[in-house]
GUFI-539519 format. One line per 10 residues: number of its first residue (from 1); for each residue x negated, y, z negated of C-alpha. Coordinates in pm, 1 decimal. Last residue first. Example, Ala and Ser with C-alpha at 12.3 -4.5 7.8 and 13.67 -1.06 7.14 Angstrom:
# GUFI-539519
2 = -1367.0 -106.0 -714.0; -1230.0 -450.0 -780.0
//
This chain:
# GUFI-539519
90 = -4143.0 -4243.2 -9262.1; -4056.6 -4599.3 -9357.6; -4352.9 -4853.7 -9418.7; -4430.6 -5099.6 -9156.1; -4745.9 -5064.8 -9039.8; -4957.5 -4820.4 -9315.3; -4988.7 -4418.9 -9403.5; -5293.4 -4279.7 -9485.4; -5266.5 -4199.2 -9818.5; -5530.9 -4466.1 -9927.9
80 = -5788.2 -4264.9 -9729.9; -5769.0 -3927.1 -9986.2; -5723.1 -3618.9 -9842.6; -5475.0 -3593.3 -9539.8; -5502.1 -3301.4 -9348.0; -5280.1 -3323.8 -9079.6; -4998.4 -3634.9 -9003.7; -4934.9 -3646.0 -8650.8; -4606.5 -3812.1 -8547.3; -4462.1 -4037.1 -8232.1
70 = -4175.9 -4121.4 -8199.1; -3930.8 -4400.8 -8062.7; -3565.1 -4487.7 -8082.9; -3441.7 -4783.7 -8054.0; -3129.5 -4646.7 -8217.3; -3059.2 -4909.3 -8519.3; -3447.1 -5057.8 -8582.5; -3555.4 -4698.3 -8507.2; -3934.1 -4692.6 -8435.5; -4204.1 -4503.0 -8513.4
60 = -4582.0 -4454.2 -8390.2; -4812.7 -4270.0 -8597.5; -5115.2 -4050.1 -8539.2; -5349.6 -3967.3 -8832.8; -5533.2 -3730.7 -9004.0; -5792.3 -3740.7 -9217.7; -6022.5 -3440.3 -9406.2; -6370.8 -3515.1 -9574.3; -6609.4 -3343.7 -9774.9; -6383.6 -2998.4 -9866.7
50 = -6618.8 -2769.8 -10101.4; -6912.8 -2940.4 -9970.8; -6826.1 -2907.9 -9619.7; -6593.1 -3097.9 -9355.4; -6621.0 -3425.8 -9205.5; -6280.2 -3501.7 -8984.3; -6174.9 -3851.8 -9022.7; -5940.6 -4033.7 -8791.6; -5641.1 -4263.6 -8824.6; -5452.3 -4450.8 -8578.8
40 = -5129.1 -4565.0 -8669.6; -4859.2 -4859.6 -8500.7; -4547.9 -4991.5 -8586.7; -4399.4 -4729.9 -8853.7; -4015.6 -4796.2 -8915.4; -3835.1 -4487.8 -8903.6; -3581.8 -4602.7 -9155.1; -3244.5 -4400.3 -9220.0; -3083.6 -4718.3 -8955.0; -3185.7 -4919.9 -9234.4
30 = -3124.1 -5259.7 -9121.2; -3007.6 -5563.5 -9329.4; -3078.4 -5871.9 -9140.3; -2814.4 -6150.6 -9233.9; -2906.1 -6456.5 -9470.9; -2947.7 -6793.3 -9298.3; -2871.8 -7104.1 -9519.8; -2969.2 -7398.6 -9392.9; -2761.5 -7753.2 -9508.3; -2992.6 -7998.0 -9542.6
20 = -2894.9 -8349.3 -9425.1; -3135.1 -8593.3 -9589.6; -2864.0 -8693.9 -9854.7; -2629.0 -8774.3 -9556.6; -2868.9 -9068.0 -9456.8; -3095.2 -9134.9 -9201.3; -3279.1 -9498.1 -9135.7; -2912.0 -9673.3 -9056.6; -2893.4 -9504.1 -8755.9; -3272.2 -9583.4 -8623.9
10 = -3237.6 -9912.3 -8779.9; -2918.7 -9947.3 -8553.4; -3090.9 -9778.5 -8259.3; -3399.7 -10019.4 -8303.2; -3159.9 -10335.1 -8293.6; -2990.4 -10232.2 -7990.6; -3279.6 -10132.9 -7789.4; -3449.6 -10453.2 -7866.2; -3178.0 -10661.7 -7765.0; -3163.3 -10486.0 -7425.6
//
């Protein structure tokens, strides 16, 4: 019983107010404007000389506000770093 005693008093006496941190939390804006994209898959279509190469994709959306869900196509896309990416706004 001693024992328990004198390791809850070192135990007490071990934390201080100093190593209290006080967290901060800052609130979740949401952009109910946002269709947030979750998912895309992207496809390439090989064309001809005058037109190489053609992508398209298929996006997923979400409303962080309404829940709501959707689905896009996005047709003829030229260059691959236009595709658009997980979690940018359509």
């Amino acid at each position: 019983m001693k024992k328990l005693i004198i390791i809850f008093v070192l135990l007490s006496l071990s934390c201080s107010k100093d190593d209290i941190k006080e967290v901060v939390v800052e609130p979740i804006v949401l952009d109910c404007k946002c269709d947030r994209i979750v998912q895309v898959s992207s496809y390439s279509i090989t064309g001809t000389v005058e037109n190489p190469i053609w992508y398209f994709a298929i996006l997923w959306t979400i409303n962080d506000c309404t829940k709501l869900q959707k689905e896009f196509r996005v047709n003829k896309i030229s260059n691959i770093n236009e595709i658009p990416k997980v979690g940018q706004c359509k």
